[in-house]
C-alpha positions in Angstrom: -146.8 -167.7 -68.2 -145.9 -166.9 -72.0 -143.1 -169.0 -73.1 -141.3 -169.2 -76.3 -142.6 -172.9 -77.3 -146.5 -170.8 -76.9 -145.3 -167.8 -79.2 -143.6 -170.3 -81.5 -146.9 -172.2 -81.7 -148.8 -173.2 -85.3 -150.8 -169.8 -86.4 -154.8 -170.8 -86.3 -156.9 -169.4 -88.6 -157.6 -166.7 -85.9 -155.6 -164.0 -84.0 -153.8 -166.3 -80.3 -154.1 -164.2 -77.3 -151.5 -165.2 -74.5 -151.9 -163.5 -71.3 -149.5 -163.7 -68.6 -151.0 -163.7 -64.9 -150.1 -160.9 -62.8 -151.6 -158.3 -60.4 -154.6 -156.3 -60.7 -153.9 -153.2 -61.6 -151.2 -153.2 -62.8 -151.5 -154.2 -66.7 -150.8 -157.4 -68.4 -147.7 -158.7 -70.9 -149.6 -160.2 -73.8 -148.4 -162.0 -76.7 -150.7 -162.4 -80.0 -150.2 -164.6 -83.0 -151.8 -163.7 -86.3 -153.1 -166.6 -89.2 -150.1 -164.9 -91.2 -147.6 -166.3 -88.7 -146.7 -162.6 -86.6 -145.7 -162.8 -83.4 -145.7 -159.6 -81.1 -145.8 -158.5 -77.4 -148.1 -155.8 -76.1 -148.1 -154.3 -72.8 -152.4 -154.0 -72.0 -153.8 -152.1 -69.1 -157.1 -150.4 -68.3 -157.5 -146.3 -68.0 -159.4 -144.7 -65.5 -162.2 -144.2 -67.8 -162.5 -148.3 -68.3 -160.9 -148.3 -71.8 -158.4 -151.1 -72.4 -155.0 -150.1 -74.4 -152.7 -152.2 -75.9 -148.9 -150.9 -76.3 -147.0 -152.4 -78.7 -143.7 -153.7 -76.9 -142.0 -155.1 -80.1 -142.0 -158.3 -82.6 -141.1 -161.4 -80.5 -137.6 -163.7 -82.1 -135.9 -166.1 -79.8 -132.6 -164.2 -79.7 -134.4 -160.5 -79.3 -132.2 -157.7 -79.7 -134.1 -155.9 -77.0 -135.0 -153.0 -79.2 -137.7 -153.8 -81.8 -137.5 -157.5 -81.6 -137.9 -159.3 -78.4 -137.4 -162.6 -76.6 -140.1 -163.6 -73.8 -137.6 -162.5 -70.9 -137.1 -159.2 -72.7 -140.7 -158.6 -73.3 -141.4 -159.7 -69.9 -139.1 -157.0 -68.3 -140.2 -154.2 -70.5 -144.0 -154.9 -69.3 -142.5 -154.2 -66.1 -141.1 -151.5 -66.5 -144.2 -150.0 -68.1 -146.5 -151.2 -65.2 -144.1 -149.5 -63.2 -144.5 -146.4 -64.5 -148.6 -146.8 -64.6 -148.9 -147.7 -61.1 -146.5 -144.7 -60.2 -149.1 -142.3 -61.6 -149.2 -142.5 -65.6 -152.4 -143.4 -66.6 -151.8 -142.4 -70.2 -149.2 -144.6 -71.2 -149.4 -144.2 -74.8 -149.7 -139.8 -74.1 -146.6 -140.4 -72.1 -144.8 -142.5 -74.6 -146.0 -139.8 -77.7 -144.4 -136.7 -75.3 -141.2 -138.2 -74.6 -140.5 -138.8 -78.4 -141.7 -135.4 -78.9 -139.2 -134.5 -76.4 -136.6 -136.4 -78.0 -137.1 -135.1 -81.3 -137.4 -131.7 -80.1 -133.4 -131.9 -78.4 -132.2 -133.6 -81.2 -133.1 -130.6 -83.9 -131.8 -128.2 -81.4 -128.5 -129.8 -81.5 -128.4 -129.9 -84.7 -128.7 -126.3 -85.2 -126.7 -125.6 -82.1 -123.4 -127.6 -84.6 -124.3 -125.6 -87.3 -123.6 -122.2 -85.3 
């Protein structure tokens, strides 16, 4: 299990890799720690095709705001959330992630122009 006194640990002189156990299949929470002291969360999984991905989830800080910086718990919960949606179906994760701010974007200038009528 990833816990904050692991991502809290001294930087190395090399990137830390913390994986947290879970089902196959499913994808993996990871946490990394660069030599310049960076701490992020990553949700990994594999595609169909065998090619392994790696999402950035957000920056990790002990009180997280849940939005770009998160704690373990938070982190934890958005990996499942993610998985949830792989295993559902969505193999392209990142694809899926790129549309929906597409999406987003997309409703947000026609609203725009819809106030200006």
């Amino acid at each position: 299990m990833i816990t904050d006194k692991a991502m809290q640990a001294k930087a190395g002189s090399r990137d830390v890799w913390l994986i947290e156990p879970g089902v196959r299949g499913a994808g993996r929470l990871v946490g990394r720690i660069t030599p310049a002291g960076a701490r992020s969360f990553y949700y990994r999984y594999t595609t169909p095709t065998g090619e392994r991905v790696r999402l950035l989830i957000g920056h990790y800080d002990s009180r997280g705001d849940g939005q770009s910086k998160f704690t373990v718990q938070q982190a934890r919960d958005r990996a499942r959330d993610w998985a949830a949606l792989y295993r559902a179906g969505t193999s392209d994760l990142r694809g899926h992630f790129e549309q929906r701010e597409r999406d987003e974007e997309s409703r947000r200038i026609a609203a725009e122009q819809e106030e200006r009528r």
